[in-house]
N, C-alpha and C positions, 0 to 999 in steps of 0.2 A: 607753924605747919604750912609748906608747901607742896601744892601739884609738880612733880618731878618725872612724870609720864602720863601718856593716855595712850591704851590698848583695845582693841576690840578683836572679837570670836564671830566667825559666822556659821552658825547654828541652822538645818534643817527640823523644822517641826511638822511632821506625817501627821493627819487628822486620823482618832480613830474611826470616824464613820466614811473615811476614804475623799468626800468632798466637801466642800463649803458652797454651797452656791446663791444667791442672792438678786438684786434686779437686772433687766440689762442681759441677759445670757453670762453674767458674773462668776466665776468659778474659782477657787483654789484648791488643792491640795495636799501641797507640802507651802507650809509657810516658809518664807526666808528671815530669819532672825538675826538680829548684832546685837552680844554682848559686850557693854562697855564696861572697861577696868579706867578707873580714876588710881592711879597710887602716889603716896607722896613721902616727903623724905625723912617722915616718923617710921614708914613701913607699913603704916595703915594703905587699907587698899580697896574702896566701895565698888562696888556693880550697879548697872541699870543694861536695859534690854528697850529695845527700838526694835519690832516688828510692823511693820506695813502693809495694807491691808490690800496689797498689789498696786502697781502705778495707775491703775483703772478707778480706785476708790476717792481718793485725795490726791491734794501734789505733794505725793511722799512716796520712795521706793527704796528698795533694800539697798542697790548697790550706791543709793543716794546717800543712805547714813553711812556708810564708808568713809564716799569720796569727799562727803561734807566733814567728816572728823579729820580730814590728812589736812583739810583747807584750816579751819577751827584750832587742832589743837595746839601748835606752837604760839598761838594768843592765850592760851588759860597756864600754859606753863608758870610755875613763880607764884602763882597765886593761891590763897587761902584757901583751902572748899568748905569750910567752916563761915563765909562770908557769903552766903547765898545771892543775897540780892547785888555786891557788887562781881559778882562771878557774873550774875546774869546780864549786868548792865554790861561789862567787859564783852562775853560775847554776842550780846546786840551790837554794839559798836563794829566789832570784827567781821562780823558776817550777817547780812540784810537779810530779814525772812529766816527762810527754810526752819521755820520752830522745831519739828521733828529730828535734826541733825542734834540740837542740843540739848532734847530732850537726855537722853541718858547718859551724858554728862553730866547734867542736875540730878536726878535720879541718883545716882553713884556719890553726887556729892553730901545727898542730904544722909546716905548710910555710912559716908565717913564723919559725916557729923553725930550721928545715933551712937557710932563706935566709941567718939570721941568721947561723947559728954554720960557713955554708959544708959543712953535713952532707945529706949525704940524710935521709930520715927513717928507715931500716930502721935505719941506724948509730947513728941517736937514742933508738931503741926496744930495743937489744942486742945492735947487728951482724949482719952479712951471712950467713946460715949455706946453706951452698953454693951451687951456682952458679946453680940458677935453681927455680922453683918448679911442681910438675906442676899440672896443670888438671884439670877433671870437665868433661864436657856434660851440662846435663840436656837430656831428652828429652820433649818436651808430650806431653799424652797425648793419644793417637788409640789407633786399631786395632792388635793388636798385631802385624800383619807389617808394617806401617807404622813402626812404632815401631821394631823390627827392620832395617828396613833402612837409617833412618836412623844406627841404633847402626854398622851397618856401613859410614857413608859418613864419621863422624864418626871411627872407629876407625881410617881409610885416611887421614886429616887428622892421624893423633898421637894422637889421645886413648886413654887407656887406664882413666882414670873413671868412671863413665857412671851417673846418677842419672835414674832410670826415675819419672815421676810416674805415680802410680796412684793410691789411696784412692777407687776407684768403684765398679763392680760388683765383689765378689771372684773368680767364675767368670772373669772377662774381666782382671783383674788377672792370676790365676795364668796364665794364658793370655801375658799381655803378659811375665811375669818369663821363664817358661821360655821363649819364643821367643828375646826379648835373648839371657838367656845362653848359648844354642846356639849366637851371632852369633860367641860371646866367647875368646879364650883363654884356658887355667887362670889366668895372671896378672894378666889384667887383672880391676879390682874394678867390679862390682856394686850401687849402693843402689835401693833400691825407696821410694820416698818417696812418703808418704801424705797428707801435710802436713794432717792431724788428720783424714782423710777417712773413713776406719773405724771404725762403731761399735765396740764392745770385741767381739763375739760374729765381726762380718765380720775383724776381723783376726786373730783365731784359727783362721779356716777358713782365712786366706790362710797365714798360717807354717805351719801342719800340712800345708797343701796342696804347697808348697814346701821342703818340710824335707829333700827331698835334695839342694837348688839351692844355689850358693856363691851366696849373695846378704845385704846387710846391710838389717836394715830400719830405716825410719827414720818420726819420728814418727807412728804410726800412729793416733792417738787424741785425742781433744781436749782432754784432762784428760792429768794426769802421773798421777794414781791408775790409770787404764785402762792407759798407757802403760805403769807398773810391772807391771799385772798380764801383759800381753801379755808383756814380761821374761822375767817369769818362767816364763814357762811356752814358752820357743823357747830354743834352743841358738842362732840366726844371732846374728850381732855386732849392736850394738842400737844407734841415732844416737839421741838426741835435740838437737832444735832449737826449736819455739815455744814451749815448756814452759821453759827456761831462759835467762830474762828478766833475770837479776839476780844477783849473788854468793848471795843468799842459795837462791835454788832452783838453784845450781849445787853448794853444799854438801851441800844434803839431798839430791839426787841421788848425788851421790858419795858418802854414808853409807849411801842405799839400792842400791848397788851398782846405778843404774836405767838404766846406758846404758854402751858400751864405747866412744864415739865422742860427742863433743858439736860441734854447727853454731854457732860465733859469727858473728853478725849484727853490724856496724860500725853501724848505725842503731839498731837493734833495742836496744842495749845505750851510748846516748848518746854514740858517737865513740869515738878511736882510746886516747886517756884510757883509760877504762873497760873497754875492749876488751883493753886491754893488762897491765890488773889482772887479768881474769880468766882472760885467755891464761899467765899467769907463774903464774896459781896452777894452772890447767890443769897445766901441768910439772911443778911441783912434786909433783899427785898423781898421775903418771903418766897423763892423759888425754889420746888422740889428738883432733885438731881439725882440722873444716873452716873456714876462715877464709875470710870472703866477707863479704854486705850484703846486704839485700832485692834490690835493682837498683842500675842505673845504668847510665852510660855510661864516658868516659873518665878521668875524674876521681877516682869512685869503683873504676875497674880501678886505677889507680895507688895509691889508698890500702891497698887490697886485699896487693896486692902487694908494700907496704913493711910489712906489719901480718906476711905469710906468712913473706917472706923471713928477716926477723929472730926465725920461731922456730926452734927445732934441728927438724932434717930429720924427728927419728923422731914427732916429734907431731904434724907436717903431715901431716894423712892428704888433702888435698885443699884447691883453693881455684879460682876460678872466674874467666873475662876474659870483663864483662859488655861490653865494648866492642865484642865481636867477635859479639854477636846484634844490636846496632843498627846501623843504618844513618848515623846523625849523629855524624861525628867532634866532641866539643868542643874538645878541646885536642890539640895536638901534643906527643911527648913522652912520649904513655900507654905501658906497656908494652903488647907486641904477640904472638899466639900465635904460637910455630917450635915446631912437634910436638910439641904436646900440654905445652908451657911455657912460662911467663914469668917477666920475670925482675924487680925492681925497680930503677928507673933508679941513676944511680951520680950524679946533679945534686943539687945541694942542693935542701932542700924535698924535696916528692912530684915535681920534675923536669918538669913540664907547663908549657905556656905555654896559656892561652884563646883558644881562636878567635871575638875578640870578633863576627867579622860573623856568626857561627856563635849564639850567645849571645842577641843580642836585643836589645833594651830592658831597663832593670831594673826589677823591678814593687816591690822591697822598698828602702828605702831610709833608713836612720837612721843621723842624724849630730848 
């Protein structure tokens, strides 16, 4: 079996609560989406979806997975996609960096291997481990009885997650954390996510300010140096996520004892491949994880959900159905929220069929 094309769709996904906004004066939306077609010259033909969370969030942007797949795909032509890791090392060699270009490349490859071998993909990645997978909502950030009420309308839906974007003002942060969690019962969890929006001195005022609150905080700083020092000086449970980009600052992390919780990103860290190397090592050293992507829509929910499912329950500490903030179904198939979980499909592949009247035209196309 060989890759005999690579296609890609670019897909608008509307928010239904109209925006996204987060630290930074941060705003989206309408998401820009690429879906990517792998097909080869059995006829088999996988998806994956590369959404970006704006060129403002990461160094990743829409028209960047494009123009990185025109560069990319005439190097993965010829080649098995049943061969994950030499697929991967192929387009490391071909193109330095940009992990998110090849992210849905990998993606697409591993549901032409599910297809292949008649497996879903969670069963390809170490089996099914329970029954279904819990969700987080996050919550844009506004006003915090706004913010508040939403938590408590998202709570009455299932959810019992709830990732609070803040990293703005810290007077009006502490404000937004202790409202949420007033909304909240003792058992349900908490993140305060700053997503690098805190200099080092505002995020000190916010965890002291909060220090009698059940709440986890999570990347509070721009650097991993600020982020260690905040660490270290808060008793909360501590996330990071922009900061570990790569096996190699997932190790120093875990030698610097710098987070009780790390956020893997499916794009962020070059597809399901790579994702799944550092989820396995994740276990191995005892670290819980949220398992998710920058964005997306249905595509990227179903890979999500084969990535969560397949790890043991106690390290899931969370994972996310971005399908269920947009408005534009792509594919039938995706997993779907029933209170406050999801599960991954039990079809081989990532289980989706594309809704090609949904899809478009293809703007990327190498063959």
């Amino acid at each position: 079996m060989k890759i005999r094309r690579i296609f890609a769709h670019r897909v608008e996904l509307p928010l239904h609560e109209g925006s996204y906004k987060w630290s930074g004066g941060k705003s989206v939306s309408v998401f820009d989406s690429t879906i990517v077609g792998v097909e080869t010259d059995t006829g088999l033909i996988g998806y994956g979806e590369v959404c970006p969370l704006g060129p403002f969030y990461l160094p990743a942007y829409a028209e960047g997975v494009r123009a990185g797949l025109r560069e990319l795909g005439p190097h993965v032509l010829g080649f098995d996609p049943r061969e994950l890791a030499k697929l991967n090392y192929r387009m490391d060699a071909a193109l330095k960096g940009h992990p998110y270009v090849k992210s849905g490349i990998d993606i697409a490859c591993w549901d032409i291997l599910g297809q292949a071998t008649g497996l879903p993909v969670c069963v390809l990645m170490g089996g099914r481990f329970g029954e279904n997978v819990r969700l987080y909502r996050a919550i844009s950030q506004e006003d915090p009885q706004t913010m508040a009420g939403k938590v408590a309308g998202y709570r009455n839906a299932g959810y019992t997650r709830f990732q609070l974007k803040v990293g703005g003002d810290p007077d009006t942060d502490i404000e937004r954390i202790r409202a949420v969690r007033a909304m909240l019962k003792p058992t349900d969890r908490l993140v305060a996510d700053a997503n690098t929006g805190w200099t080092q001195h505002e995020a000190m005022r916010v965890v002291r300010g909060v220090r009698d609150i059940d709440v986890y905080i999570e990347q509070p700083c721009l650097t991993y140096e600020e982020c260690l020092s905040v660490r270290r000086h808060t008793d909360h449970p501590f996330v990071l996520d922009e900061n570990i980009d790569s096996l190699d600052m997932l190790l120093r992390a875990k030698a610097d004892l710098a987070m009780d919780v790390v956020n893997l990103k499916i794009s962020k860290l070059g597809g399901l491949t790579r994702t799944k190397q550092v989820r396995d090592l994740c276990v191995s050293m005892g670290i819980a994880m949220t398992l998710e992507d920058s964005w997306g829509g249905d595509i990227t929910t179903a890979a999500i959900a084969h990535l969560a499912h397949s790890t043991p329950e106690e390290f899931r500490f969370t994972s996310t159905d971005f399908n269920s903030y947009v408005t534009v179904s792509t594919a039938e198939g995706a997993p779907q929220r029933v209170n406050g979980f999801m599960t991954a499909s039990e079809k081989p592949g990532l289980g989706i069929t594309p809704r090609k009247e949904v899809l478009g035209p293809i703007v990327v196309d190498v063959n």
